[in-house]
N, C-alpha and C positions, 0 to 999 in steps of 0.2 A: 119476377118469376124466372126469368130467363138469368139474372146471377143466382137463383138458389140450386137451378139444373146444373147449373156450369159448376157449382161449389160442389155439390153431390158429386157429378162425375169425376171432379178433380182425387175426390175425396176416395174412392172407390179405387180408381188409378193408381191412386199412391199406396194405399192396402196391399193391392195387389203384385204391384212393386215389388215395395218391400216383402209382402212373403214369398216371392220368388229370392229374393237376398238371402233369405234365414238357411242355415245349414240345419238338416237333421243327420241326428246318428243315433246307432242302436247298436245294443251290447248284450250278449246272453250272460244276463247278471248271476243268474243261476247255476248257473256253471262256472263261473270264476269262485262264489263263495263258496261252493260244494270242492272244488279242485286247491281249495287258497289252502297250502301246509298248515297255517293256523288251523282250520278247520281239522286237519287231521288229528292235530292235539289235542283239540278239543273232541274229537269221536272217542280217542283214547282216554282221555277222561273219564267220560260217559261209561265208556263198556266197565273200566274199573269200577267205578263205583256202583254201577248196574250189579254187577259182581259181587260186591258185598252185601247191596240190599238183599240181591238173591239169594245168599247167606244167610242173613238174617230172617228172614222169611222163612228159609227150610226149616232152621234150627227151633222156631215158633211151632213151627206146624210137625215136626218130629216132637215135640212135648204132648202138642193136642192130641198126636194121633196116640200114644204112649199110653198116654190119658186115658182115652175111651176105649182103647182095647183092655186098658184096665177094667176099666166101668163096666165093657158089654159081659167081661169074663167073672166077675167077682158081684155086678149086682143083683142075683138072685139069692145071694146070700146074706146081703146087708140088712141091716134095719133100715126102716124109711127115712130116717133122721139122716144118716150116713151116705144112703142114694142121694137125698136132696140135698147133703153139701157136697157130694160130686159133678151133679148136674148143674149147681150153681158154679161151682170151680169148671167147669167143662164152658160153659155160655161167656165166664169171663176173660177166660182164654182166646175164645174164638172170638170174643169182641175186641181186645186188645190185636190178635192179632190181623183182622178188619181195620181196625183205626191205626195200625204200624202200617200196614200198605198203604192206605189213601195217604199218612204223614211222607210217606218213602216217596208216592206220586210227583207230591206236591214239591220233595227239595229235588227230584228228578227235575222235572220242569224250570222250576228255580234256577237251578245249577245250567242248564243249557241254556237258558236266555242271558244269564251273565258271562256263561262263554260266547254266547253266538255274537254278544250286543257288539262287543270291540269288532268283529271279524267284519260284519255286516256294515259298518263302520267305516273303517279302513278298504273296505273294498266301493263304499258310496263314493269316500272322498278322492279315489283313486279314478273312478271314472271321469268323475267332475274336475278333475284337475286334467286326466285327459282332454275331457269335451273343449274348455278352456282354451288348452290349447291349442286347439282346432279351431275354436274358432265357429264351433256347433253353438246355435241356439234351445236345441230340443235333446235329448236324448232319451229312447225307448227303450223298454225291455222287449229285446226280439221277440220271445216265446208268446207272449201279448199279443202282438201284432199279427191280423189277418195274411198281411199282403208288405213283401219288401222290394221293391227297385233298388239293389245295389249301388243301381248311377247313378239315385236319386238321393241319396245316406249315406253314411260313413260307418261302417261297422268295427265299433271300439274294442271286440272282444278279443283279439288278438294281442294293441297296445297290452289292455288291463292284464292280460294273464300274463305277462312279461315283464310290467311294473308289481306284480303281484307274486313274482318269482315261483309263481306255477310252470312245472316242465313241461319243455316243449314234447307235445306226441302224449301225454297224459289227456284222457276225456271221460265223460261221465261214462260211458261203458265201461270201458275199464276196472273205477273204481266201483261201478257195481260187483263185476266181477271179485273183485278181492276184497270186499263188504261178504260179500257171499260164500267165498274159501274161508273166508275167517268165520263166520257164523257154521260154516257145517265143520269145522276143525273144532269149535269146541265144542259142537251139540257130541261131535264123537270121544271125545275127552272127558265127556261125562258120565259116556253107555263103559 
C-alpha cells in the first residue's frame, strides 16, 4: 500500500514538474489576419466584385420597376389575357431576380473563403513556426483568454506581424477607420 502512495506521489510530482517546464504564449491572431497586406487584397477583391453584383442587381430591378410602372399605368386598359401575361412576366422577373441575389450570396461567400483560406494559413503557420522557435508548448489566442500574466507567456503578436510584413504602428483602429473613409466616399459617389 505504502509503494502505491509513494508511486502516486511520485507520479503527481512529476506532472507537476513538468507543467511548470511547458512554456505558454499567446498571440492576437485576429489582428495579424485582419492587418496581413494579403488581407488587404483580398478586401479589394470583395468590394470589386461586391460592385458588380450591385450592378447587376440594379440593372434587374430597373427592368422590374420599368415593368410595373408599365403595368400599374396601362392595366385598366388591357384585356384580362394581357394583365395576366404581365403579371406573370412581372412574378418572373421578381423571381429571377430573388434567385440572382441568393446565387450572388452564395459565390460572395465562396469567393472570401478561397481568398481568406490561404491568408488564414499563412498566418497559422507563421505563428507555429514562431512558437517552435521559442520553444512554447501551448499557444493562445489572446482575445479568448480571461486572464494574461505577461511573466507568465510569451506574447507572439509582435514576432507574427513582422514575419507577416504588417507595418509597424498599423492596428485594427486604424484600419477601421479607413474601411469606414472608404465606405462613406462611395456611398457619396453615388448621391
Amino acid at each position: 500500500m505504502k509503494k502505491i502512495i509513494l508511486i502516486a506521489t511520485m507520479a503527481v510530482m512529476s506532472v507537476a514538474a513538468s507543467a511548470q517546464s511547458l512554456s505558454f504564449g499567446y498571440v492576437n491572431f485576429n489582428e495579424i489576419v485582419m492587418l496581413m497586406p494579403e488581407m488587404d487584397a483580398a478586401r479589394a477583391t470583395m468590394e470589386e466584385n461586391q460592385k458588380t453584383n450591385e450592378e447587376i442587381l440594379m440593372s434587374m430591378y430597373q427592368e422590374y420597376q420599368t415593368k410595373m410602372q408599365d403595368y400599374q399605368s396601362k392595366a385598366s386598359t388591357w384585356t384580362a389575357a394581357i394583365r395576366e401575361s404581365k403579371e406573370k412576366e412581372l412574378m418572373d422577373i421578381e423571381s429571377r431576380l430573388q434567385q440572382t441575389q441568393q446565387s450572388l450570396q452564395q459565390e460572395m461567400q465562396q469567393l472570401q473563403n478561397s481568398l481568406q483560406a490561404p491568408i488564414y494559413e499563412k498566418a497559422q503557420t507563421t505563428v507555429t513556426e514562431i512558437a517552435k522557435a521559442k520553444g512554447l508548448a501551448f499557444v493562445f489566442e489572446q482575445s479568448s483568454l480571461l486572464y494574461i500574466d505577461p511573466a507568465q507567456g510569451v506574447d507572439l503578436t509582435a514576432d507574427a506581424r513582422k514575419a507577416l510584413n504588417i507595418p509597424e504602428g498599423r492596428t485594427l483602429e486604424a484600419l477601421q477607420a479607413e474601411l469606414e473613409a472608404k465606405a462613406m466616399a462611395a456611398q457619396q459617389a453615388q448621391m
